[in-house]
Each structure stands twice: as structure tokens, then as C-alpha cells.
C-alpha positions in Angstrom: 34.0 7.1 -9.0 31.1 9.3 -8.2 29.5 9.6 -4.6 26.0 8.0 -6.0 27.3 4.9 -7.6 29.6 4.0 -4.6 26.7 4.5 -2.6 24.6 2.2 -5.3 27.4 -0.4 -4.6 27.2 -0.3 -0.9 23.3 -1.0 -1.4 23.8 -4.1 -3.4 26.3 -5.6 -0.6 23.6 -4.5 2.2 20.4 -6.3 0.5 22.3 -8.9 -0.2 24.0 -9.6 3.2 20.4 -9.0 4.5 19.3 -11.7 2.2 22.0 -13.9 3.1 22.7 -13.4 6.6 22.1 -10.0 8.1 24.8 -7.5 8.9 23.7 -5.1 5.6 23.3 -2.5 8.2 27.0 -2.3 8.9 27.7 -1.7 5.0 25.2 0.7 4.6 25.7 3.3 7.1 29.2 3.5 7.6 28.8 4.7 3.7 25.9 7.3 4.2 28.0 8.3 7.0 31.3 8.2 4.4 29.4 10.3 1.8 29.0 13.4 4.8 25.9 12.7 5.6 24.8 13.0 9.6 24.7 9.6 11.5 21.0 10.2 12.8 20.2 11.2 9.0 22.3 8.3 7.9 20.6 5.7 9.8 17.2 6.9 8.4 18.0 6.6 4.8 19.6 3.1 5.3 16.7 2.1 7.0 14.7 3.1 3.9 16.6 2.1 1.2 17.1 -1.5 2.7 13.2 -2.1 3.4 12.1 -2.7 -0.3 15.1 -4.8 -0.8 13.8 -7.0 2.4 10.9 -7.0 0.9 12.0 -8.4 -2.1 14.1 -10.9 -0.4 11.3 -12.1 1.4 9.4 -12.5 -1.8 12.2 -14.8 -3.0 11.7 -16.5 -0.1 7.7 -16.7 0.1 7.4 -20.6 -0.6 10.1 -21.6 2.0 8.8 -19.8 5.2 7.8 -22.3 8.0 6.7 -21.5 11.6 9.0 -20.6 14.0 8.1 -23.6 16.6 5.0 -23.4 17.9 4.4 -19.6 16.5 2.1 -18.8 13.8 4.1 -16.8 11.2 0.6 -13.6 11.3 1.3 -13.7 14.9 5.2 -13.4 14.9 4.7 -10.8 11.9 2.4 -8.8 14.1 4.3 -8.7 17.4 7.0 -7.4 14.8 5.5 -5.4 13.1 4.3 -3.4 16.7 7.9 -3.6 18.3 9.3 -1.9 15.2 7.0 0.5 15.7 8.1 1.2 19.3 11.7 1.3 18.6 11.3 3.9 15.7 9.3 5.9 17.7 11.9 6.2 20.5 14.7 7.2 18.1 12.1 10.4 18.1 12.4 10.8 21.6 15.4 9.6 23.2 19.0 10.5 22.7 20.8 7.6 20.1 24.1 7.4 22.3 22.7 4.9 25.3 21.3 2.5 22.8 24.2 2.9 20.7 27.0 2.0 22.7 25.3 -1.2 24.3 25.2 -2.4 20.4 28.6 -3.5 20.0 28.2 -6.0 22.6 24.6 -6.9 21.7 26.2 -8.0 19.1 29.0 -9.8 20.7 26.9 -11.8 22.3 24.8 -12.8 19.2 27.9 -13.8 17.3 28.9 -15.7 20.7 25.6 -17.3 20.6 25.3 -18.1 16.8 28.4 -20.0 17.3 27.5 -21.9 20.2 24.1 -21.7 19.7 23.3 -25.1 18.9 25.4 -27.1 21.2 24.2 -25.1 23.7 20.7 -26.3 22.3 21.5 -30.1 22.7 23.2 -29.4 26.0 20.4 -27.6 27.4 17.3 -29.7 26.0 19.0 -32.7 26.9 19.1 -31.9 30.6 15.6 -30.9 30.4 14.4 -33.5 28.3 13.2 -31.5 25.2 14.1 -30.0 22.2 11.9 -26.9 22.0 13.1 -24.7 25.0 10.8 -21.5 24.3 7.3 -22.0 24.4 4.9 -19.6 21.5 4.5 -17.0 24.4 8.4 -16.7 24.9 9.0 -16.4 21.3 6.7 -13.6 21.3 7.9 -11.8 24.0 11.8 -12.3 22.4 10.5 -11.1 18.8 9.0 -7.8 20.4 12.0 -7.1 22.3 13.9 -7.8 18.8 11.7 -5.5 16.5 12.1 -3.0 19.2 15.8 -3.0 18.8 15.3 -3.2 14.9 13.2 -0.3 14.8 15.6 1.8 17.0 19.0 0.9 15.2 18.2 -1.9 13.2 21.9 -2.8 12.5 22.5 -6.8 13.1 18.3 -7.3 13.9 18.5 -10.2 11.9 21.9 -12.0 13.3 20.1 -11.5 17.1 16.7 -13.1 15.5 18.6 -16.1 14.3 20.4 -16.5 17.2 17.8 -16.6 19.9 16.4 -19.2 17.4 19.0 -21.6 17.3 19.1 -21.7 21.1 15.2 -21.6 22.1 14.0 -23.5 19.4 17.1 -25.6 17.9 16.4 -24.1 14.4 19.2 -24.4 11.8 20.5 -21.6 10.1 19.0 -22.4 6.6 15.6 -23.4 8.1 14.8 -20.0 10.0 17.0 -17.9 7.3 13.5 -17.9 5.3 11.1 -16.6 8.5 14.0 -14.3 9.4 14.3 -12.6 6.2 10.3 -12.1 6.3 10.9 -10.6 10.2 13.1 -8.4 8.9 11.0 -7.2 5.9 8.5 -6.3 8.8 10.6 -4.5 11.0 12.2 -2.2 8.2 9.1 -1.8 6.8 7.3 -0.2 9.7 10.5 1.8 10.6 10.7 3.5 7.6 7.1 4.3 7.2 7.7 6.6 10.6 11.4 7.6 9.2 9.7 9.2 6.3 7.3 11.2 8.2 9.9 12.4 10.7 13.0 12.5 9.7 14.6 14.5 6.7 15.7 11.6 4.4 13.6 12.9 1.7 16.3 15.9 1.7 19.0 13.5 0.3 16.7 12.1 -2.6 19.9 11.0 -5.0 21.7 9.2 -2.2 18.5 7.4 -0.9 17.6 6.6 -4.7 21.0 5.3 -5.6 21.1 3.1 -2.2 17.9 1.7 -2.4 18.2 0.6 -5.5 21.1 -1.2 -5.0 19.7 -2.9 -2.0 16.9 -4.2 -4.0 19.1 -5.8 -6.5 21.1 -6.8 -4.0 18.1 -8.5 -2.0 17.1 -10.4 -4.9 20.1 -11.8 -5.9 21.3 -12.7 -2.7 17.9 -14.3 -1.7 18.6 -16.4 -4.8 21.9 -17.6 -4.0 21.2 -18.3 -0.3 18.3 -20.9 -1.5 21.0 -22.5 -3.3 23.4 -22.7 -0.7 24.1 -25.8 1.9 23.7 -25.6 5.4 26.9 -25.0 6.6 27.9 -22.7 3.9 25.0 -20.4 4.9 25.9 -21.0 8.7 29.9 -20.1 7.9 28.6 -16.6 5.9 26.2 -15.4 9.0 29.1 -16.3 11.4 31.9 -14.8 8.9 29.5 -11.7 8.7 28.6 -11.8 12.6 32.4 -11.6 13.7 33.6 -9.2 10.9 30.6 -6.4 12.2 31.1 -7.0 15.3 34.9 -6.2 15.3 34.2 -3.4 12.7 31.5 -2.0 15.4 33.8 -1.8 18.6 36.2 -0.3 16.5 34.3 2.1 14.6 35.4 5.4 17.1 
């Protein structure tokens, strides 16, 4: 099969992992990177092609987005919206390989925490007597330090979002999968805006074509198919995907 259409496949399984869970990162670069393309290059032109497939997950989603706790959902988009905006800018200025190898166990702890994440929530609010542990200041603070991250790598933003949720507000997976897909649509969003003003991806116009719109299909069919699925169902996919990237990620050299 041709370069393009693999690359057009790997798109549809990133939007729709985005849609469903997160992880669509770790599908999408590893086959930029596959196709010879340069991982700094790479991680631009996933970063592009996935946005207007959050986008149109998020549009799926439009009627089921509820605050996050006490958080308005214009403020939470905002602080997001800025922190991606930091992050992108430092892949400008600083070298990719710090960041980069304290990801594998960013992520390690996320899957750690999206499996525990809500005992430790009843364990927790239970000896404090309440439910909501982070107040709308704390959540703000968390979701800049997120869309920082998001903007800088981006890969597993949205498995990190959901599971600082679960613990600090006791959000279930289904609940928050609405808000987080929105999040996400943000952080992309302003990433790429600076990606394509800095970076080269416009060089690579067939791959980025083919990938983005695969993502896009991809985001609206798995957007679709998440707001049909039960609780745990969603909750056992994140977690599948969480593990599976994670493992994939330490052993990627």
C-alpha cells in the first residue's frame, strides 16, 4: 500500500482514539516518523492534522459538555487555550530531549492514577470530609500546567486531563470525556496555529493532507461511538489505551 493511505489510516485511529480516549498522539507520530519524516517535523504535522479532527469531536460533543466542578467551561478554555500557547512556544526555544524523556513516566503516572484514580477519590474525600478536593483556582492552575505540556508534546494531554479529574474532582470517565475532548480541541488548536508559522509542516503537504483527513473522520466517528458507549466500557478503552502507550513509549528507543 502507498505511504499516503497508510498515513490516512493512521489518522483515522488518532481522531478517533482522541475522540474516545486520548492516546491518538502515539499512532500518529510513530507513523510520520515511519514514513521518514524528522521527529521535530513529525510532531508538527500530527499536531496539525489531529486539531480539526478535535475540533470535530468536540462538535459531536457540544450538547454534553458540563463544568468541570466549580470551573466555568470559558474560563477552563481560556487558561488552555494560554498554556498551549506557552508550551508551543517553547518547542521553539528549547531542546525537545528534556521534556521528552520525562514523558514516558508522565505517563506512567497518569495510567497509575486513571486506574486508581477514583478510589483514591473516595479514600481521600472521605478523610477530609468532601467530595470535591480541588477548588476552581486549583483546577486552573492544573489545566495551565496541562495545556503547557499539550502544547509542547501533546502526546497523552488528554489521558493526564482526565486523570487529574477523577482524583481532584471525582469526575467519571464518561462525564468529563465531553469537557476533555473540548480541552483538547483548544490546546491543538492553538499549537498548530504557531506550528504553521514556524515550523516546516507545510513542506510535507500530501502527508499532512492525507493524515488530517483521516483524523477528522476518525474524530467524528469515534465521538459518535463514545456517546454510545457505557461507563465502564469507555473507562476499560482510556485504561486499555493508557497502558498500551505507555508501554509502547518506554520502549520506543
Amino acid at each position: 500500500m502507498s505511504t499516503p493511505f497508510l498515513i490516512l489510516l493512521a489518522g483515522v485511529a488518532a481522531g478517533a482514539l482522541n475522540a474516545i480516549g486520548g492516546g491518538g498522539t502515539f499512532v500518529a507520530l510513530p507513523a510520520l516518523v515511519a514514513a521518514g519524516m524528522p521527529p521535530v517535523l513529525a510532531n508538527a504535522v500530527s499536531r496539525i492534522a489531529l486539531a480539526p479532527a478535535a475540533v470535530a469531536s468536540a462538535w459531536v460533543y457540544r450538547r454534553d459538555v458540563i463544568p468541570v466542578g466549580p470551573t466555568s467551561a470559558r474560563a477552563l478554555t481560556a487558561v488552555s487555550v494560554l498554556g498551549s500557547g506557552v508550551g508551543a512556544g517553547l518547542v521553539l526555544v528549547l531542546p525537545a530531549a528534556s521534556f521528552d524523556a520525562a514523558s514516558p513516566w508522565l505517563l506512567a503516572f497518569a495510567t497509575v492514577t486513571l486506574a486508581s484514580g477514583r478510589y483514591v477519590s473516595r479514600v481521600v474525600s472521605r478523610l477530609l470530609g468532601r467530595s470535591v478536593l480541588m477548588s476552581s483556582r486549583a483546577v486552573l492552575i492544573a489545566q495551565f500546567f496541562l495545556a503547557v505540556y499539550g502544547g509542547y508534546f501533546g502526546g497523552a494531554v488528554g489521558i493526564l486531563t482526565v486523570a487529574v479529574w477523577s482524583i481532584g474532582l471525582a469526575l467519571d470517565t464518561a462525564v468529563s470525556n465531553p469537557m476533555r475532548v473540548t480541552q483538547l480541541a483548544a490546546i491543538f488548536l492553538t499549537s498548530s496555529v504557531l506550528f504553521l508559522i514556524a515550523s516546516d509542516a507545510l513542506t510535507a503537504p500530501l502527508l499532512l493532507t492525507a493524515m488530517l483527513a483521516g483524523a477528522v473522520a476518525g474524530g467524528f466517528a469515534g465521538a459518535y461511538l463514545a456517546r454510545r458507549f457505557p461507563a465502564w466500557l469507555l473507562r476499560g478503552v482510556l485504561l486499555t489505551t493508557a497502558v498500551i502507550t505507555t508501554v509502547l513509549y518506554f520502549l520506543r528507543d
